[in-house]
Structures are given as C-alpha cells and as structure tokens.
C-alpha positions in Angstrom: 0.0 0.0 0.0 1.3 3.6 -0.9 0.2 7.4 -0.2 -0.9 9.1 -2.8 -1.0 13.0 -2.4 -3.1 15.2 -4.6 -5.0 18.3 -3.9 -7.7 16.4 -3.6 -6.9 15.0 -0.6 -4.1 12.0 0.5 -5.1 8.9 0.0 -3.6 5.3 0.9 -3.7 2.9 -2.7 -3.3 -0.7 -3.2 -3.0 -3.1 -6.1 -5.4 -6.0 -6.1 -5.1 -8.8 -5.0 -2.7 -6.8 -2.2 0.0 -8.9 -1.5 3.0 -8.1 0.8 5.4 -8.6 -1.7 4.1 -6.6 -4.6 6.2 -3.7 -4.3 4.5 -2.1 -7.1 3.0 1.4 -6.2 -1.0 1.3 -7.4 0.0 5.0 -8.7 3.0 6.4 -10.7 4.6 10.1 -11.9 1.6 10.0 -14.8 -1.1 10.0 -12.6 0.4 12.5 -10.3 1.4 14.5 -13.0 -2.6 14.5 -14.1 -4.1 14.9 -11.2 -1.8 18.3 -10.6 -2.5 19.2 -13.4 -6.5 19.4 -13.3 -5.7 20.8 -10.0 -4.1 23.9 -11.7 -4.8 24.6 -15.0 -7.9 22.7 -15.5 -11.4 25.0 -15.6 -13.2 25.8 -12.6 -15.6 23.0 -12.9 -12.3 20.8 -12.1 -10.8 22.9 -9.6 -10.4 21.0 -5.9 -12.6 23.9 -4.5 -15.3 24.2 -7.3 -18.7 22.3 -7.5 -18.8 19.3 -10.2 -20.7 19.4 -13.5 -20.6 17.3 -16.3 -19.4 13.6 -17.0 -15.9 13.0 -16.1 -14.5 9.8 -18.1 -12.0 8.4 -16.7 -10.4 5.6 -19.2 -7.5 3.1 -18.3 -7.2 4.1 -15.3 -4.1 1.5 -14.1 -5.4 0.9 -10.2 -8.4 3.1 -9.4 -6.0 6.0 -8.4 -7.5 8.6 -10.7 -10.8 7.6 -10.5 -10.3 7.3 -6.1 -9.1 11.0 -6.3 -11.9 12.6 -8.5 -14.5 10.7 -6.8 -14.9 12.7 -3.6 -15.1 16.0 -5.6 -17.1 14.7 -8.3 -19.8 12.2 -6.8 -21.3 10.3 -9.4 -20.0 12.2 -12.3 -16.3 10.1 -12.6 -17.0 7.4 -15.1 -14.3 4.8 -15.2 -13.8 2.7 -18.1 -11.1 -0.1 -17.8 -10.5 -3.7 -19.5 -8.8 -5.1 -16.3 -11.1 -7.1 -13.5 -8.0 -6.4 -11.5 -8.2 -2.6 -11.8 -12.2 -2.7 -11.2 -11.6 -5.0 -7.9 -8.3 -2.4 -7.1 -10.8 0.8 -7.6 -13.3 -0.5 -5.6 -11.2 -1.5 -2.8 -9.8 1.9 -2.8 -13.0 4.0 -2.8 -13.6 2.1 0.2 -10.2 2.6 1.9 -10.9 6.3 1.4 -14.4 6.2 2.5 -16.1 6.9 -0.5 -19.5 4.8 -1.7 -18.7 2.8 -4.5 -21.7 4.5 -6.4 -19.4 7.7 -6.2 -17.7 6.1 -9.2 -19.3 4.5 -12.1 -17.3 1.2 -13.1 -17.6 0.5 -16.9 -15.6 -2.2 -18.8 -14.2 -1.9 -22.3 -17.2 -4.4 -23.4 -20.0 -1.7 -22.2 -21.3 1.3 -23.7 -19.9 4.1 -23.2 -21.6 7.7 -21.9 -23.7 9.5 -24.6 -22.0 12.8 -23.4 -18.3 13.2 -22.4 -17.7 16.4 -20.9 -14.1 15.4 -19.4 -11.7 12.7 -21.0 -8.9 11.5 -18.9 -7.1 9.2 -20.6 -4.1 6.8 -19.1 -2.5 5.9 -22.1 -2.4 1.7 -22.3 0.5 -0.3 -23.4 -1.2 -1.7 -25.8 -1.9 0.6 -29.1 -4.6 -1.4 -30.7 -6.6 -0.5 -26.9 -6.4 2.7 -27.1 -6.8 3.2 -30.9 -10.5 1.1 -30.0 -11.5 3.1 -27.0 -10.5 6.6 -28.5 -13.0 5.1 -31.6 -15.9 4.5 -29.1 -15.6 7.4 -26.9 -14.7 10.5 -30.0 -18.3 10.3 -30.4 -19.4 11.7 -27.5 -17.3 14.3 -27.1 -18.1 17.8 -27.9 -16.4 21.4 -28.7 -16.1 22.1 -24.8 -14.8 18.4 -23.8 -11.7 18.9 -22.1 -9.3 15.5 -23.4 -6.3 15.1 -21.2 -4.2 12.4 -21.8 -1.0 10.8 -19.6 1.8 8.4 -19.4 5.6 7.7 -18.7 7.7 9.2 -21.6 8.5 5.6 -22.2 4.7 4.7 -23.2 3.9 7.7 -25.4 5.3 7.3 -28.9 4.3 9.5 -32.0 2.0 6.1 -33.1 0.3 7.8 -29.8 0.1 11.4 -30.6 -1.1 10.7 -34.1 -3.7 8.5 -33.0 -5.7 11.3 -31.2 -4.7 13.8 -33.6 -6.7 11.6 -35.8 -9.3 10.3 -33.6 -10.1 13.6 -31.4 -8.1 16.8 -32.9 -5.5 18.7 -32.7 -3.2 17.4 -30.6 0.3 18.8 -28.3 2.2 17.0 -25.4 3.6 18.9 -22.3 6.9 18.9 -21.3 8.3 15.9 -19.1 8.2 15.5 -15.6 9.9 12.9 -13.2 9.5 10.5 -16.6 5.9 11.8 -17.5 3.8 13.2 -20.0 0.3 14.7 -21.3 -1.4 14.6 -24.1 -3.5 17.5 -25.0 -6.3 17.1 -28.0 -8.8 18.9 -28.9 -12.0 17.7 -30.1 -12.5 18.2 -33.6 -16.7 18.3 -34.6 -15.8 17.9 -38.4 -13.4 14.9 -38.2 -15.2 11.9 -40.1 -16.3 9.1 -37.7 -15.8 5.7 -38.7 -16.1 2.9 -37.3 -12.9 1.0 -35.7 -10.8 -1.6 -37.1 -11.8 -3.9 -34.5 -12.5 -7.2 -33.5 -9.5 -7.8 -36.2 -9.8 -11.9 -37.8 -7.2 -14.0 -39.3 -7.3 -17.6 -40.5 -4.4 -19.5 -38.7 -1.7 -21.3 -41.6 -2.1 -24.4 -42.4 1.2 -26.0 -40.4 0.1 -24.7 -37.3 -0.5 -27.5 -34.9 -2.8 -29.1 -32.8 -5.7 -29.4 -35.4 -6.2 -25.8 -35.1 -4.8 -25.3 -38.8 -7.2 -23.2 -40.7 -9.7 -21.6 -37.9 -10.1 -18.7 -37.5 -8.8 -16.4 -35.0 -10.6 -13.8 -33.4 -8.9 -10.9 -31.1 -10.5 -7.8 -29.5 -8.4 -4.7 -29.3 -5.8 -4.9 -26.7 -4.6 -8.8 -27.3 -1.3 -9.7 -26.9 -0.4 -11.5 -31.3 -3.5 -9.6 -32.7 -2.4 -10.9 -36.2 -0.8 -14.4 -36.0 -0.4 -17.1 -34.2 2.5 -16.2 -31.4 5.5 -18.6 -31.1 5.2 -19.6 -27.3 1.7 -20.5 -27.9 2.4 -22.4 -31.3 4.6 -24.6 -29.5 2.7 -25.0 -26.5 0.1 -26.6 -28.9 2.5 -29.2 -29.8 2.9 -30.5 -26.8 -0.7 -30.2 -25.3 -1.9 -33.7 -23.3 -4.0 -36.0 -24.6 -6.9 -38.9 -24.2 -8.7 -36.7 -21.7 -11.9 -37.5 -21.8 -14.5 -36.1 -19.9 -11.7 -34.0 -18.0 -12.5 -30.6 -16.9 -10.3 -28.2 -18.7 -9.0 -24.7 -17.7 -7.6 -22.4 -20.4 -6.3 -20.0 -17.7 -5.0 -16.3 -18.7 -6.8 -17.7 -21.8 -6.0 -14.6 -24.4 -7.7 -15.4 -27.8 -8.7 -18.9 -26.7 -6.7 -20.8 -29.1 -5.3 -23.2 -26.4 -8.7 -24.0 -24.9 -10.1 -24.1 -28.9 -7.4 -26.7 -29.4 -8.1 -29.0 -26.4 -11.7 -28.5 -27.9 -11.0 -29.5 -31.3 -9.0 -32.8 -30.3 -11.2 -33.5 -26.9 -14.3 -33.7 -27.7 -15.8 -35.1 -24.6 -13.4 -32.7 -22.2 -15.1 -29.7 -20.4 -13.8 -26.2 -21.3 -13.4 -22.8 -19.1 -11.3 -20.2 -20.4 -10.7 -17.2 -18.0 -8.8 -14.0 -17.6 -8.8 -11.2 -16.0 -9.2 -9.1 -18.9 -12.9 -8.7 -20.6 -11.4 -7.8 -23.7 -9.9 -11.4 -23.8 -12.8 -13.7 -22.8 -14.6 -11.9 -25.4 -12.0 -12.8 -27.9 -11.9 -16.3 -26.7 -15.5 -16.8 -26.6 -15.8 -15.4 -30.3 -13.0 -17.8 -31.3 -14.2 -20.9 -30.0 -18.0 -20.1 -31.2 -16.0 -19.4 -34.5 -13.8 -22.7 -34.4 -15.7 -25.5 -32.9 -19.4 -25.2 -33.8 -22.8 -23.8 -32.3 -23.7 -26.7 -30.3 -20.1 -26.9 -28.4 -20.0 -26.1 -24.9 -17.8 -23.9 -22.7 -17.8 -21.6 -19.9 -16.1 -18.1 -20.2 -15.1 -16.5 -17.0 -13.6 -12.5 -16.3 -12.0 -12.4 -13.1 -9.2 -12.9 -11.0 -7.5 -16.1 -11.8 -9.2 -19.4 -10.6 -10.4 -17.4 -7.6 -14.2 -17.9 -8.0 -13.7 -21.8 -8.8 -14.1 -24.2 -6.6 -11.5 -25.7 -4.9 -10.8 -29.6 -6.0 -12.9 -29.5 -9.2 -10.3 -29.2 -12.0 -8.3 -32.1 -13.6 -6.4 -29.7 -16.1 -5.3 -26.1 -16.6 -3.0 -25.1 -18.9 -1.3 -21.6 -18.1 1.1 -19.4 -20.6 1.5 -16.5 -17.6 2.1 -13.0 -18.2 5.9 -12.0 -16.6 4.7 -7.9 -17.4 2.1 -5.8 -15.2 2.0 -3.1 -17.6 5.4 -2.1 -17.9 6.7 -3.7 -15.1 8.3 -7.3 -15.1 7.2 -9.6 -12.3 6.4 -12.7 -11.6 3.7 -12.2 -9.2 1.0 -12.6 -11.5 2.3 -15.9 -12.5 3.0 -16.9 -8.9 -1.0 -16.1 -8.4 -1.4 -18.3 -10.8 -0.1 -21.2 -10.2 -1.0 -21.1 -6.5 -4.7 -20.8 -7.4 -4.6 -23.2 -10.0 -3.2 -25.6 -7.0 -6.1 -24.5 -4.9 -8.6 -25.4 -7.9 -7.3 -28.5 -9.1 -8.0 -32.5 -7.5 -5.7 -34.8 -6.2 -3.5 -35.9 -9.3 -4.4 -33.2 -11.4 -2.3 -31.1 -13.1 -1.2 -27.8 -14.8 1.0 -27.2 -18.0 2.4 -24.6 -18.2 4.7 -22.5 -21.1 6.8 -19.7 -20.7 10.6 -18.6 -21.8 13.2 -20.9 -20.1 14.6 -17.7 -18.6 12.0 -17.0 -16.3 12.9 -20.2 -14.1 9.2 -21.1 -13.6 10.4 -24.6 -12.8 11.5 -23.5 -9.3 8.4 -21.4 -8.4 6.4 -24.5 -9.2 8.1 -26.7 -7.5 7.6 -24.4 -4.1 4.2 -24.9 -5.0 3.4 -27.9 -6.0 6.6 -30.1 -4.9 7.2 -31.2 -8.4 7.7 -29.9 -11.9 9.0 -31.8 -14.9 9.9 -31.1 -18.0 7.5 -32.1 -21.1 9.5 -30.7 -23.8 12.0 -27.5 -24.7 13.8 -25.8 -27.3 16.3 -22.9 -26.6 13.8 -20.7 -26.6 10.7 -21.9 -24.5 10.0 -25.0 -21.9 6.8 -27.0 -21.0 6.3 -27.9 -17.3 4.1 -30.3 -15.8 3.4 -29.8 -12.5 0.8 -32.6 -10.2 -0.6 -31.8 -7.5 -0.2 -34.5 -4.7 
C-alpha cells in the first residue's frame, strides 16, 4: 500500500489482490502529473474547490487511483472505463479505503457502452496501441467542442503512433513537457473529423502448419490482445505439446487470451469440459468469439472474467493449462504468475495437473516446484520449456 498526495486530498492505494510482496506502487509520476494538473490549469468546474458538472470519463485508469481521487469532488459524475477485473476490484477497494461509496464512481468495462455525453476525458495511455486506438474510436463520439481531453503516461509509453492517433481520432493534438518521466497529451476535439467505425475485432485464418488441429480456424482478437495478427511462437509450441486422451476431464484455459489453447483442447477432446478465463474482458470476449467461431454452435464452454481461478471451486479441476504473463503493464514480475499457479493448485484435484509454457529464462520450474513439490519437464527448445506440475 502507498500514499498518494493530490489536492484532492491524501489517499492510501493498493493493487489488487494486495500482496506483501508486490512492491509495485497502485499510482506512478503520470497519474500525479494528471491529477496536478487538473488541479491547476484545468477549468473551474475541475478545480479541488469548485462544484462538479458534467461527466468525467476516466479511461485506463491502471489501479483506481484517478478515478479514487476525483471521486470525492465529483460524486457520481467520474465514469471509469477499464479492460482489467484487477483494476475494477483495485478501484473499488480503494474507494472504500478512502471512504467513498462505491456509487461515487461508475465502473464501466471496455465491453459496455460508453456515456452518450463526455464532458471530461482522462485518458491513461495503455500499453497496448490497438486498446487505445479502440476506446478513442468509441468514446470520440461523445465528445463535444467544450470536452476537455487530457491524456497521460511515462515518456517511455507515449510514442508518435500515440500522438497521431488522437490527432486523428479527437483533434488537434500537443504534449507537455516531461516530468519525473511523464507526459500529457493534450487534443482537442474536432466536430468535423469523419467518424468511422474502428478496425476492431481484427480476424485472421491460422496457416495451415500450425498444430494441434487448429490449422485453418479462425482467430478472433479484440483490441488490446497480446499477437492480434498471427499465431504467437510460445503458444504455437505450446500446442504441440498439449496432453491428450482426456476424456470427460475438466479443462482450464487459464489467462486464456484469444482462446486458441482452450479451442485446441476443444478440437482434439471432444468429450473434455472447457473454461477459459482471464482477467481481462477484452480477452474472454476474444476467446469466446473464437471458440464459437472454431468448434461449432452446439459446443459447450464456460467463459469467466475475473481474477485467476479465484471464484472456482476448490478440488474440481483435472487440467489447466497456463502461458503467464511476466509484465504488469510495464513492469516485469512474476507475481502474477505466482497467483497463478498457486490458485490453479487450490482449484485442481488430487492428481491433477497444470502445463504450463513460458521462456526458459523465467525459471518457472522452481516457483512450481515451491508450490506444488514437483515440476518436470514435457518438452523444450532454446527458446521456451513446457512444465508439468501434479498436484499431490
């Protein structure tokens, strides 16, 4: 937990889940840098010391920090719109630690319709282009002449790819100058820029070699998934190595991305019992769209947003198959995959197990075997390694 200052008020932040040793602050210099900002230079509607009008959007926001700090000032105008469960569970967690209502924010995902009027756009820049390129798509319409669009991130986050995109998404678009490693992005809205509709859910058709009897189906990604236009090399050879004659096993494609692991279990097991789940909504969409798209009306699954296997109960898993994120945003750490695997322990029977995929660098073997007690090796290359994991 961390103390964020503003002029707002102070207010004591976490990451969820909160874990002792994440020491990952649930704020950095680009939120700070923001919320100074509005504090400042931003109209007297925004001022600390001014009544609120008007919807304030608040879009990405990382942890709930930005959303946390408005909220008090603004009750029940601060929209935030984010495509992490994580964030959503972090921001609500925080309004309470600062004793706000939770109705003093509104909590939008990336998969729900956005307000019909924007009179305020914050924007925390994702890492992922294709995200913001989406979200700038669904939100330009309803913004007006008078919509204030304030954008932010680490220097190391914004990239001309960024600046152009509001440029030609909103306006006319500038950046400030850098502080402690931060930026903003100012547009403004432009009534006579044409509005099209976005490029996404983008669709390919997966080549012919790739394995796993997925060859030829067709992959569907949502705006903000990791390979958005081929078939990734980690999972490819993860799909050659998947187990088999599972029967009526059931089957979790956790961290599940596009789906394509789960679709191939799908595709060879017919009689095996799917889940895919992520904490990302923009992924279980994908997933959900690919599987519908690869293995037929009448197949069954279950799609899950949320955190892990948290919400699953304990001992009624045979299988789950894992390729873990080693990034939280910019960061690298291996909490998330330690989550992981320690939920996917709680989850699974006696004698089940999880596979898991990842770059032999990371050293995921001796994580799992603090875990679990065991990990062995189901196949390798120089690049990437297969572990198999049972739990006893």
């Amino acid at each position: 937990m961390n103390r964020l200052t503003t002029s707002w008020g102070a207010y004591e932040l976490a990451r969820h889940p909160e874990d002792p040793r994440d020491r990952l602050r649930a704020w950095d210099a680009a939120d700070e840098y923001l919320l100074g900002h509005l504090a400042e230079s931003a109209p007297a509607a925004l001022a600390p010391s001014a009544p609120a009008t008007g919807t304030v959007v608040v879009a990405g926001d990382r942890w709930g920090a930005l959303a946390t700090s408005l909220a008090g000032h603004h009750p029940g105008r601060v929209v935030q719109i984010t495509d992490s469960f994580l964030a959503r569970e972090a921001t609500r967690a925080n309004l309470a630690r600062a004793g706000l209502d939770e109705t003093s924010v509104r909590l939008l995902t990336t998969r729900d319709t956005p307000p019909e009027r924007i009179d305020v756009l914050l924007v925390r820049v994702p890492k992922s282009l294709g995200l913001l390129e989406d979200q700038l798509h669904r939100l330009a319409p309803a913004l007006h002449p008078g919509t204030l669009v304030v954008g932010t991130g680490m220097v190391k986050e914004i990239h001309t790819s960024t600046l152009r995109l509001f440029e030609r998404l909103i306006g006319p678009t500038r950046t400030s100058l850098a502080v402690k490693k931060a930026r903003l992005i100012f547009a403004t809205p432009d009534p006579e820029l044409p509005r099209t509709a976005g490029p996404w859910p983008h669709r390919y058709t997966l080549p012919d070699d790739a394995p796993a009897a997925v060859a030829g189906r067709t992959v569907v990604n949502h705006a903000g998934i990791f390979c958005a236009d081929r078939l990734d090399v980690g999972t490819r050879f993860f799909l050659q190595h998947l187990p088999r004659g599972l029967g009526d096993a059931r089957v979790v494609d956790l961290g599940c991305g596009n789906g394509v692991v789960g679709l191939a279990v799908a595709l060879a097991e017919p009689a095996a019992r799917l889940l895919f789940t992520d904490e990302s909504y923009q992924a279980v969409a994908s997933a959900e769209e690919t599987f519908r798209a690869g293995a037929g009306p009448d197949r069954e699954a279950e799609f899950l947003v949320g955190d892990g296997l948290a919400d699953v109960p304990a001992g009624s898993v045979d299988l789950v198959l894992n390729n873990p994120p080693f990034h939280s945003h910019q960061a690298t750490t291996d909490l998330t995959a330690r989550r992981m695997f320690t939920g996917a322990r709680r989850a699974l029977r006696s004698g089940g197990e999880l596979w898991v995929v990842g770059n032999r660098h990371l050293g995921y073997h001796v994580t799992l075997r603090r875990i679990f007690g065991n990990a062995d090796v189901v196949a390798s290359d120089p690049r990437f390694v297969v572990l198999r994991a049972v739990k006893k």
